[in-house]
C-alpha positions in Angstrom: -53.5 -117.1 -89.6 -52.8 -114.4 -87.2 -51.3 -115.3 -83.5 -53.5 -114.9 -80.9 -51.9 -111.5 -79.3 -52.6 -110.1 -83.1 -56.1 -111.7 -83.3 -57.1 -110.0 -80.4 -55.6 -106.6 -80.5 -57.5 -106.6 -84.3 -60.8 -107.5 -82.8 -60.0 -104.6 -80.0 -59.1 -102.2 -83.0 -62.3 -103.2 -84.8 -64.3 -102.6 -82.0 -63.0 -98.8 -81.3 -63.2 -97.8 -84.7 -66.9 -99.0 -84.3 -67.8 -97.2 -81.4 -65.9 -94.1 -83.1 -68.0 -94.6 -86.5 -71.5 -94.6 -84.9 -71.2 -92.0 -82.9 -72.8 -88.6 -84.4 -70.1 -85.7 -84.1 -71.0 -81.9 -83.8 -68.1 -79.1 -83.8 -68.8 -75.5 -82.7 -66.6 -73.3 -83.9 -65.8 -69.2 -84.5 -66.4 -68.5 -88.0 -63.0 -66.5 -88.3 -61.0 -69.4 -86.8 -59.0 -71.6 -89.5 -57.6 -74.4 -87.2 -60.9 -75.4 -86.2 -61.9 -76.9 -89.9 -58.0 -78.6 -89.7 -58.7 -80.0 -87.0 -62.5 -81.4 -87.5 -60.6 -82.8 -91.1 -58.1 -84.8 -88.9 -60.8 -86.6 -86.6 -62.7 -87.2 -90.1 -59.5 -88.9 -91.7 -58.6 -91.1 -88.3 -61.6 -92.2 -87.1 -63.9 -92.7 -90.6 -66.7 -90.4 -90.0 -68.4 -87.1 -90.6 -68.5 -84.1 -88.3 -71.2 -81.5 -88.3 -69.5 -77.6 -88.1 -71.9 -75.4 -86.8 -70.5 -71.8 -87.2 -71.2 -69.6 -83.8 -70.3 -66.1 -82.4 -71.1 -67.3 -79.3 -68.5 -70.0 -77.9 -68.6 -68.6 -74.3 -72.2 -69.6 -74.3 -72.0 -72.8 -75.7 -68.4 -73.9 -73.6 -70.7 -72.9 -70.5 -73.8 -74.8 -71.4 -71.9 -77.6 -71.7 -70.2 -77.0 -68.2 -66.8 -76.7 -69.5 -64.3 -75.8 -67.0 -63.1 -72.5 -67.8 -59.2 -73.3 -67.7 -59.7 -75.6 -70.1 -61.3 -73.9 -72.9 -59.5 -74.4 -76.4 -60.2 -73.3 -79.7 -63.7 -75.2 -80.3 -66.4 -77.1 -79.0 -67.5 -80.5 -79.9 -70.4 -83.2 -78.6 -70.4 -86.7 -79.9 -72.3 -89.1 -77.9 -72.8 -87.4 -75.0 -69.1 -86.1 -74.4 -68.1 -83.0 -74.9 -64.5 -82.5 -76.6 -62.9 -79.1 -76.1 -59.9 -77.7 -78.1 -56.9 -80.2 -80.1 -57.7 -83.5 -78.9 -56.5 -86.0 -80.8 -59.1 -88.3 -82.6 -57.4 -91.3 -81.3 -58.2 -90.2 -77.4 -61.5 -89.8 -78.9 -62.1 -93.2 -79.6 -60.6 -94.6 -76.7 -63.2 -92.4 -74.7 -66.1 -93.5 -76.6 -64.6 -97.0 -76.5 -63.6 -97.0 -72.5 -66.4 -94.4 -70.8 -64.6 -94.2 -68.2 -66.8 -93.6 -65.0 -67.4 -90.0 -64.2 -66.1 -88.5 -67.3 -68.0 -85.6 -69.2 -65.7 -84.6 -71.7 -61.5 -84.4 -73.1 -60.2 -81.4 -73.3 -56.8 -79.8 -74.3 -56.5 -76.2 -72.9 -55.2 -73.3 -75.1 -54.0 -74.3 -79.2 -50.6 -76.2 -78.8 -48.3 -76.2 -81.5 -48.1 -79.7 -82.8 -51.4 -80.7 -81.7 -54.0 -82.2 -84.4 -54.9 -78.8 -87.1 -52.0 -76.9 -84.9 -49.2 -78.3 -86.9 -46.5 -75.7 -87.7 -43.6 -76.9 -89.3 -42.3 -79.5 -87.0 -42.7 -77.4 -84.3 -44.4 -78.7 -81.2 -45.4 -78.0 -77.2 -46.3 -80.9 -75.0 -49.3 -80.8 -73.9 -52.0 -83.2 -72.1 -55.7 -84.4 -72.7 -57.4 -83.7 -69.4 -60.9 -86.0 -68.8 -63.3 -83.6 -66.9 -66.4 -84.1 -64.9 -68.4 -82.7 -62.0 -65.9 -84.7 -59.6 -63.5 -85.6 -61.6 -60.3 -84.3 -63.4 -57.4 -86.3 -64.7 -54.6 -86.5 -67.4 -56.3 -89.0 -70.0 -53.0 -88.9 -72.5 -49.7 -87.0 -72.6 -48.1 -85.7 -75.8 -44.4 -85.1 -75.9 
């Protein structure tokens, strides 16, 4: 039988991965862009679901109809539940969003395409980078990557 500390950080585990799982997830991305499908196969594998890839000329539309913040813009767009995920985020933040909703919070996004970062992997080579939680008044680091 597990000790309590395990029992309950299984039950928190359990409940993520549920929120993560029923949650419907659409990715926009460029049709000549490569990392994008790496990247949509990563949140697939980690969090146990499917994501929709709708193929676009037209991210700079759809990053500004879903108010974006301009420095942030990565490599592709996704909504899932209502959030908006921009760029590399790791699927783990993304099911600590949809687990936590924290107050105020639109969207994750990680600016640019950092070496290292979830369908950026090159060799063993990596950039620090941080997953930035955005709103209409609100802006702060959600995780760090080293």
């Amino acid at each position: 039988m597990p000790s309590r500390p395990l029992a309950s950080a299984l039950l928190m585990l359990a409940a993520c991965s549920s929120a993560a799982q029923a949650a419907t997830y659409e990715m926009f991305r460029d049709p000549s862009c490569g990392c994008c499908l790496a990247w949509a196969d990563h949140v697939e594998h980690a969090n146990a679901v499917e994501v929709a890839v709708r193929e676009t000329g037209e991210m700079a539309r759809i990053k500004a109809e879903h108010r974006v913040p301009q420095d942030l813009w990565g490599c592709h767009t996704m909504v899932v539940d209502g959030y908006v995920i921009e760029g590399h985020v790791p699927a783990e933040q993304i099911a600590r969003l949809l687990e936590e909703r924290p107050e105020g919070v639109r969207g994750l996004a990680v600016a640019g395409m950092p070496l290292g970062s979830p369908g950026m992997e090159m060799g063993g080579r990596t950039q620090p980078y941080d997953v930035i939680a955005f709103g209409d008044d609100t802006r702060f680091v959600f995780a760090s990557y080293n």
